[in-house]
N, C-alpha and C positions, 0 to 999 in steps of 0.2 A: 384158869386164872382170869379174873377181872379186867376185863377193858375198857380204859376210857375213851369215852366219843364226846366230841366236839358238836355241840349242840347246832353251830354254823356249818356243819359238813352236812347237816343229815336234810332230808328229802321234807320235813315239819320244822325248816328253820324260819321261816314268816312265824306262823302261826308261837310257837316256844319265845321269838322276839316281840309279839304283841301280848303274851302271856305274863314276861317278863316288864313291861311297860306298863301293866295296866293297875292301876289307883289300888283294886283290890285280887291277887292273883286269883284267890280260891273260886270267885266268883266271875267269870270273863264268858261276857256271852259275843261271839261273832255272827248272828242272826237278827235281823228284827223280828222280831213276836206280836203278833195282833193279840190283843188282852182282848177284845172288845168285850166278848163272851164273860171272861173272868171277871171285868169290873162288874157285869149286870148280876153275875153273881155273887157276886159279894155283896150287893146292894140289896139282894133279895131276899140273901139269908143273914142279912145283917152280920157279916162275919169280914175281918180285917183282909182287906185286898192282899198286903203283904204276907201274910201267913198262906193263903192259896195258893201265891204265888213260888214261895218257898214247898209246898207241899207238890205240886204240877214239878219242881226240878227234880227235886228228891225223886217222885214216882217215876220219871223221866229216864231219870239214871240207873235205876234198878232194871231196864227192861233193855240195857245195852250188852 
């Protein structure tokens, strides 16, 4: 049978409350990231910073 839990009980209740907070959920980074790398490359191969950007999370998250 299904039980509910109380998102404030449990041991990821910060991180679920800043989750829940944040402008865009799907997207919520709790790290900084040095891009410095990523801007030089995009400048070099003349290709949208933001689409690397997106494509570095994506590959990111495959390898979890």
């Amino acid at each position: 049978m299904p039980k509910e839990i109380n998102p404030a009980d449990t041991t990821r209740a910060k991180a679920f409350d800043l989750w829940m907070c944040a402008p865009n959920p799907m997207v919520t980074f709790f790290k900084t990231l040095d891009v410095t790398n990523l801007v030089k490359a995009s400048k070099r191969r003349h290709l949208k910073f933001n689409m690397l950007l997106d494509w570095c999370g994506g590959h990111e998250q495959r390898h979890f």
